[in-house]
N, C-alpha and C positions, 0 to 999 in steps of 0.2 A: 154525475149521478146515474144508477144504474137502477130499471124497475123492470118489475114480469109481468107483464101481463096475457093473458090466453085471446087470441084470436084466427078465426078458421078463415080460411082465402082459396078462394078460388086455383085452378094451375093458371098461370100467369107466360107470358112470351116474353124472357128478355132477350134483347138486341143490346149485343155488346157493341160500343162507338169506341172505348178506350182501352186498348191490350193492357194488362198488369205490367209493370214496370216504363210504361212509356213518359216522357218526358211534354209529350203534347198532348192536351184534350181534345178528343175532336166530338164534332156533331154531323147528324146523318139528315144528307138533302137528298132533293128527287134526283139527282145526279151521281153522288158517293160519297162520302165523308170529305169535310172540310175541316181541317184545323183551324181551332176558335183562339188557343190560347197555350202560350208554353209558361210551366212550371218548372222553377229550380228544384219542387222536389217529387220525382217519378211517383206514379200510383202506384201502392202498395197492392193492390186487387183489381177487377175486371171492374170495368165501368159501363153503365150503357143506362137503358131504359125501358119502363114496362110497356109495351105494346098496346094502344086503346085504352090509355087513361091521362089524364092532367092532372097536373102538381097545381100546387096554388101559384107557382112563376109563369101558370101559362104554358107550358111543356109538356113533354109525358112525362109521367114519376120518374125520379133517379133512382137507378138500383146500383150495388155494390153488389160484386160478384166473387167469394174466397174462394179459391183453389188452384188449380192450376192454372197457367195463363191460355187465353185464348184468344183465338183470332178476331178481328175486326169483320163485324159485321154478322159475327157467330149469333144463333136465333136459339136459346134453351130454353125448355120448357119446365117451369120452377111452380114448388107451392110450398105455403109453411113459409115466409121470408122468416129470419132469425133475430130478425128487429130493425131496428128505427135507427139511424143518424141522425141526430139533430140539429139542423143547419140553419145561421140568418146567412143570408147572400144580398148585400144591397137593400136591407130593409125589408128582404120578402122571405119569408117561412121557405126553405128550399131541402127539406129533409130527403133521405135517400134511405131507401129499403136494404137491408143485407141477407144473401141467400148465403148458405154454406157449400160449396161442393168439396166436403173433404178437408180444406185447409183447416191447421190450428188460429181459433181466436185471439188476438192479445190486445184486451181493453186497456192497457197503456199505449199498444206502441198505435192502436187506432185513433185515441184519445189526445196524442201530439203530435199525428198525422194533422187531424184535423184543427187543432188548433193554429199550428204551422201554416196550414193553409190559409184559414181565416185573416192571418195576417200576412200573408202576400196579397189576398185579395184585396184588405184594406192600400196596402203600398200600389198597387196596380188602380187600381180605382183614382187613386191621388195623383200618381204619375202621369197617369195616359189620360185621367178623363176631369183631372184637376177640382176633385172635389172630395170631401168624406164620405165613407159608406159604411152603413153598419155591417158587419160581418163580424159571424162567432158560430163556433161550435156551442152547443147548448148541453152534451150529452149522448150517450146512450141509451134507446130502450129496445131491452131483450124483452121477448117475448116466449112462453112457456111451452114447451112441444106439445102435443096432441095426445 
């Protein structure tokens, strides 16, 4: 499901952790990037996070980043996110913000990324940590430009 709604946001700092097409997630420590976890299926977009804010996992917000690929540890200065992913991860609300830099949108092929994923993370959860975990994508929301 797909909704608009209008909302003004500050310029925001994202730090990319994940280059588009990589096959590892990683996360950023006081030291450099550690890989957390590998996926059979490569990120379609730039991965990171918004600098000076928490997600309800306790982190800083996830942001998705379209356009062209960038480097690890790249620092862009973004306003206007283009909407919402709507993520469970392990039972906890885990949504990720999406900025556009340019790329074409495609609410299919994002929409069976993220389901795709939802269910590795279920299988990974099972494997490695031998129990159930709620995980699912919930949706899309776009959000109206200015």
């Amino acid at each position: 499901m797909f909704y608009k709604k209008r909302i003004d946001y500050p310029t925001m700092k994202v730090r990319i952790e994940t280059p588009k097409f990589s096959f590892f997630k990683y996360q950023k420590m006081d030291y450099g990037y550690k890989r957390v976890l590998f996926s059979p299926i490569p990120t379609i977009f730039n991965y990171g996070f918004i600098e000076e804010t928490l997600g309800d996992d306790g982190m800083e917000e996830d942001a998705i980043v379209l356009g062209p690929r960038l480097a690890q540890g790249t620092l862009v200065n973004l306003t206007s996110p283009g909407g919402v992913v709507r993520f469970v991860d392990d039972s906890v609300q885990d949504d990720k913000k999406v900025f556009y830099l340019g790329d074409p949108y495609s609410e299919k092929l994002f929409g069976l990324y993220f389901r795709m994923y939802a269910l590795f993370k279920r299988f990974r959860y099972l494997a490695f940590e031998r129990r159930l975990a709620d995980c699912r994508f919930e949706g899309i929301e776009l959000f109206e430009e200015k």
